[in-house]
C-alpha positions as CSV (number, residue, x, y, z in Angstrom):
1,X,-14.9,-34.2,95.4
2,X,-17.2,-34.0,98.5
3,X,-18.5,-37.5,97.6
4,X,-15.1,-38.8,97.3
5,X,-14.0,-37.3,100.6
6,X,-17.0,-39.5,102.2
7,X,-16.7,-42.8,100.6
8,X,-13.2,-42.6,102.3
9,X,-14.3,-41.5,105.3
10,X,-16.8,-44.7,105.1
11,X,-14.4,-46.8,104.1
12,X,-12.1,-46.1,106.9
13,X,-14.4,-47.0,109.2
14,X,-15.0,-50.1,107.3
15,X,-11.3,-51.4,107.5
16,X,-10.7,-54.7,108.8
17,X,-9.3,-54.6,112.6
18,X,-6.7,-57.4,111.7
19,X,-5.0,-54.1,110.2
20,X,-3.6,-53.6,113.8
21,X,-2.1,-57.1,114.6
22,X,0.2,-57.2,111.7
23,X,2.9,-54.5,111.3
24,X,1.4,-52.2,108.3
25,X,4.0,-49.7,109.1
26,X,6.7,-52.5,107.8
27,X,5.1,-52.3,104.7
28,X,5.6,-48.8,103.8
29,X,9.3,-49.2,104.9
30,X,12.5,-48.5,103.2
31,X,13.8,-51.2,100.9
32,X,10.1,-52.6,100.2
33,X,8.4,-53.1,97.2
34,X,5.1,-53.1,95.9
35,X,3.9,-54.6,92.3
36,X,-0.3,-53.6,91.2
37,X,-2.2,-54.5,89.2
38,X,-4.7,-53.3,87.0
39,X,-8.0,-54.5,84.9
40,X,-11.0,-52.4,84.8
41,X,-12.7,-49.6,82.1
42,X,-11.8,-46.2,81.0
43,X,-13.5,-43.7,78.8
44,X,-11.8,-41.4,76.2
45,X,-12.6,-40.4,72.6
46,X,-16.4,-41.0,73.7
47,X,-15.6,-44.5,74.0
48,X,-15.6,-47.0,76.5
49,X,-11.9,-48.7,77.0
50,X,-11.0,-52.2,78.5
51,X,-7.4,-51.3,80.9
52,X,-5.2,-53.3,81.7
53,X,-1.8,-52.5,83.6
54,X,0.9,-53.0,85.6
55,X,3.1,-50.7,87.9
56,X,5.8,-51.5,90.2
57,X,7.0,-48.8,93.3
58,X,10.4,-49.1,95.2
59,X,10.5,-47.2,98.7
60,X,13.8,-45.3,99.1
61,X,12.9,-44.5,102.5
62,X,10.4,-45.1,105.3
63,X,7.0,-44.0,103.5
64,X,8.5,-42.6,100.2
65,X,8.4,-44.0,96.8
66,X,8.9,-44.2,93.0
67,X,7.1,-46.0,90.9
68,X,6.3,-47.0,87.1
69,X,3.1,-47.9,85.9
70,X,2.5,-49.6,82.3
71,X,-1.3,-49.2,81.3
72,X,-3.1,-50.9,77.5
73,X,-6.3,-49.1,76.8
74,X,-8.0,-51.5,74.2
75,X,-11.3,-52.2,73.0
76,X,-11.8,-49.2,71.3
77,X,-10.4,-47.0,68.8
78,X,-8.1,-45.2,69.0
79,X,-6.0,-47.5,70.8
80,X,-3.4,-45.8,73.7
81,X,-0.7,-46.8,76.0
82,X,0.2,-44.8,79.0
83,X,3.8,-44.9,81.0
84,X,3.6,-43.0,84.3
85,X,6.6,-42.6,86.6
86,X,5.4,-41.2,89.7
87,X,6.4,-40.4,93.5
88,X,4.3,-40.6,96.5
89,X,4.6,-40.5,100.3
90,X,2.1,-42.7,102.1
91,X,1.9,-41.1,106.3
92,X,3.0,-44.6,107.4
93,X,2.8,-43.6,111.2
94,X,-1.1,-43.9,111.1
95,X,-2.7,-47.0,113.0
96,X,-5.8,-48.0,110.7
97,X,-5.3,-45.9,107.7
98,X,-2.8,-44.7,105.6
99,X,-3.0,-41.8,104.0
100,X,-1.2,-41.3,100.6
101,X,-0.2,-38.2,98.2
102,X,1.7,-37.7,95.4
103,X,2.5,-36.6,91.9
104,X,3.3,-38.0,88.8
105,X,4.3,-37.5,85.4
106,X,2.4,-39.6,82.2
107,X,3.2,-40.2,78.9
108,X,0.4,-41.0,76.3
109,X,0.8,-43.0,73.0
110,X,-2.3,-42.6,71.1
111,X,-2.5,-44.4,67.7
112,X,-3.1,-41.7,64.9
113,X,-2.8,-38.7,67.0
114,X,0.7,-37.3,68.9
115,X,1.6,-38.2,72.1
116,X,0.1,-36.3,75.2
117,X,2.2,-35.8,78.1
118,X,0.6,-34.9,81.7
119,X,1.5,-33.9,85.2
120,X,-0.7,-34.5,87.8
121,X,-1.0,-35.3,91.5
122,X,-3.5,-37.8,94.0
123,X,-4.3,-37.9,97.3
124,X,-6.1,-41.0,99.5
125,X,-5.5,-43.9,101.5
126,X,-4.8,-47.5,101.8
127,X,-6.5,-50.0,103.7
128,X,-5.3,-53.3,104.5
129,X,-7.0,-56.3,102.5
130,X,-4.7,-59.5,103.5
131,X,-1.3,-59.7,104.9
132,X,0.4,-58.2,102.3
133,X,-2.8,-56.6,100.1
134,X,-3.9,-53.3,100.3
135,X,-6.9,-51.6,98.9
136,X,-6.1,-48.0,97.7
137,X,-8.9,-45.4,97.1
138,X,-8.2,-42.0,96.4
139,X,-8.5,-39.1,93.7
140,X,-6.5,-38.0,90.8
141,X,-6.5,-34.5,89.2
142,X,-4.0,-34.5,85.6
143,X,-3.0,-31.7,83.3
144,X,-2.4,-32.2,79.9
145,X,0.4,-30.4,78.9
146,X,0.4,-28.6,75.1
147,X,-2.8,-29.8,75.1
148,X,-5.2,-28.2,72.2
149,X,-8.9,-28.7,72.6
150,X,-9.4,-28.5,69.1
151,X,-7.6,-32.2,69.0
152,X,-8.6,-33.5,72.1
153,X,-12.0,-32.1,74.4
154,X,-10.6,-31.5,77.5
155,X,-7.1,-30.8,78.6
156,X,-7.6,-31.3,82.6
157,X,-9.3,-34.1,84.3
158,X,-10.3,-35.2,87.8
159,X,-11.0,-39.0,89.0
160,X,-11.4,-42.0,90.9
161,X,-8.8,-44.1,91.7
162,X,-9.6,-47.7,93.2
163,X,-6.3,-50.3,93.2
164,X,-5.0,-53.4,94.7
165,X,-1.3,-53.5,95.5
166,X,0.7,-55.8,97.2
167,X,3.6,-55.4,99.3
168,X,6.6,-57.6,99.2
């Protein structure tokens, strides 16, 4: 976690100044929406995963969201979906960077196992890639709920989160 904590304070000091000279704060503003996107690797079932997703977050007011998020883990076997409705409050009134939390809630399809649901909650900050990009970085920590670690290893986990997401 301490690593974490400094690769954001780095990349705050690494944000682009243009930040400033275009209303950010508008962007975070009630009645916007935001649409990511998703492509990288995971790792489950000592297996490397290809993920793709999509998610979608509608702010009801200034700073506040909620959100759905569609993730395919493929590649490997077994294969999994993942739908995750969440809510998170990004601190909107910061100049250069905004800082985000929030929780969520997941549901996991895994083929030839039961479904896994989770809770969990993340916590970092946005930094403005293009007019209406932003680069998030932060850290997840998730629950697995009626979890038993004779089916699956571990029923907690903590990560990094790195996404794109663009305001609109």
């Amino acid at each position: 976690m301490k690593k974490l904590l400094v690769a954001i304070a780095a990349l705050a000091f690494a944000a682009p100044a243009a930040a400033q000279s275009v209303n950010v704060a508008s962007a975070f503003s009630q009645g916007r929406t935001h649409f990511a996107v998703t492509a990288g690797n995971g790792y489950a079932f000592d297996e490397n995963y290809f993920v793709l997703g999509l998610g979608v977050s509608y702010y009801v007011i200034d700073g506040l969201n909620v959100g759905l998020n569609y993730e395919w883990w493929t590649g490997s076997d077994p294969e999994m979906t993942k739908i995750t409705p969440s809510v998170q409050y990004v601190f909107h009134q910061m100049q250069r960077i905004k800082p985000y939390v929030g929780g969520f809630y997941r549901r996991t399809s895994i083929d030839g196992l039961p479904d896994l649901d989770s809770v969990g909650a993340r916590a970092g900050a946005y930094f403005q890639a293009g007019r209406n990009m932003f680069l998030g970085v932060g850290g997840v920590y998730e629950s697995y709920l009626d979890c038993s670690t004779a089916v699956y290893r571990k029923c907690d986990s903590t990560y990094v989160e790195v996404g794109v997401t663009f305001a609109f």
